[in-house]
C-alpha positions, 0 to 999 in steps of 0.5 A: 957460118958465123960459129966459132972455128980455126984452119986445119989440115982437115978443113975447119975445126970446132969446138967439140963439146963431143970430143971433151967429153971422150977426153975426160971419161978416158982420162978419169975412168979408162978407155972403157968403164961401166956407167955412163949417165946423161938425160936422155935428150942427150943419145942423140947426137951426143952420147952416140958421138961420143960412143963413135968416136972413142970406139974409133980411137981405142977399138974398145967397147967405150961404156958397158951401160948407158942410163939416160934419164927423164927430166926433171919438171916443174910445172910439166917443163924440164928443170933447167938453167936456162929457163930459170926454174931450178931450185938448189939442192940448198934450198931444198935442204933447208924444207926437207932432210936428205932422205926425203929428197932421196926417197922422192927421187927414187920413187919413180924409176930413173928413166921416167919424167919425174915432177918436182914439187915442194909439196911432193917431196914432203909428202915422203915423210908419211911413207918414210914414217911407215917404215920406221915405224915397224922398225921401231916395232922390235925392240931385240935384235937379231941378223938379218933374216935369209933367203926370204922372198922380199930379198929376192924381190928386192934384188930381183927389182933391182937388177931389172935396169935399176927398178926401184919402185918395184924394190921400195914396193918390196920393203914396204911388203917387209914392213907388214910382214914385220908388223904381224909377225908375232915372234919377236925374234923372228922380226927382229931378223926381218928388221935387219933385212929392211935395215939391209936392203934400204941401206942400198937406196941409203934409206932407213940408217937413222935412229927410228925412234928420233926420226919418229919422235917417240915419247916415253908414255911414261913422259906423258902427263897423267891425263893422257896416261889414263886415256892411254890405261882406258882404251888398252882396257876397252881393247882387251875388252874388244870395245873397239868403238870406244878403243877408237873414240879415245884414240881420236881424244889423243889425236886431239891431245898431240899424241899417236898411238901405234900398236905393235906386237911390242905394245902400244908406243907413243908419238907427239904429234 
């Protein structure tokens, strides 16, 4: 009662908020399509409504796959308009690149709640960096590698109602393998396999060396290019304690050396 309604031949009508959506997905994707997403507070009475009363119109499976996904929270609330404690993709870009963002969101699977934070999100730079860093660890190139077992990992995870903490897990194991390899050739190819399989999350497509802010050590003052000179002495030396002391002199200095089977690279930090 009270609710907005008109006469028809029925009884009275309502607005169908149910019914629009069936007009759409039909008119833009065909009586029957392959994904259909909402969160999963919507199943019911709104995507069982919805799947209902298609499949009544057309005698048709209406949508192949539903994936109904957890909330998006702030301070354990769902993210929402009507509580006013969203934040706009905008702003949000203006503290984190897109791959962060991204990153962040598929960390935890799709079905499950997923606490938002400022903090949380730029913490992904640290995982992203570990990434690229063995990727900026080989310096030829080569095809992907085939048939390893991180690929069938990856597609594996991925076809498991899109799993996709199980595939980052499964670059993340690439990426150690990538950085013991001692063939270059050999993890060149498994560079370009992690360049592959991150493409499909849209992770991992940009310069490795400028996401990581690499220096040339020949850039670096001489001060820092004798401490660089000294701990490479006191590791061949297999001085590790003094190969530790200078490399925490570094740090001190702004710069972060990564040693690869390349040879130590240098990063401003």
């Amino acid at each position: 009662p009270g609710e907005p309604q008109w006469d028809s031949p029925w009884g009275p009508g309502r607005p169908g908020w149910h019914l629009e959506c069936s007009a759409m997905a039909m008119d833009l994707l065909g009586e029957t399509f392959d994904l259909h997403g909402g969160g999963f507070d919507l199943i019911f009475p709104h995507h069982e409504n919805e799947c209902a009363q298609s499949e009544a119109a057309t005698g048709k499976e209406f949508v192949h796959n539903w994936l109904h996904v957890g909330f998006l929270q702030i301070s354990k609330e769902k993210m929402s308009k009507s509580l006013n404690n969203f934040i706009t993709i905008r702003e949000l870009l203006r503290n984190a690149t897109a791959e962060e963002l991204r990153y962040f969101m598929i960390s935890a699977h799709y079905r499950n709640p997923l606490e938002y934070s400022l903090e949380l999100v730029q913490q992904t730079k640290q995982p992203l960096e570990r990434l690229y860093t063995a990727i900026n660890s080989v310096k030829v190139s080569a095809p992907a590698s085939q048939n390893t077992e991180f690929e069938r990992r990856f597609t594996d995870s991925m076809n498991d109602d899109f799993n996709t903490p199980e595939a980052l897990a499964a670059l993340f194991d690439l990426a150690r393998e990538i950085n013991k390899t001692q063939d270059q050739q050999a993890a060149a190819g498994l560079v370009a396999l992690l360049k592959q399989l991150g493409g499909i999350l849209g992770l991992l497509q940009r310069d490795a060396a400028e996401v990581l802010g690499k220096v040339s050590l020949s850039n670096l003052d001489q001060h820092v290019q004798d401490l660089i000179n000294a701990r490479n002495l006191a590791r061949q030396n297999k001085n590790w304690a003094e190969a530790d002391r200078i490399r925490a002199e570094l740090t001190k200095l702004g710069v972060t050396l990564e040693d690869t089977i390349g040879g130590s690279t240098a990063r401003k930090v």
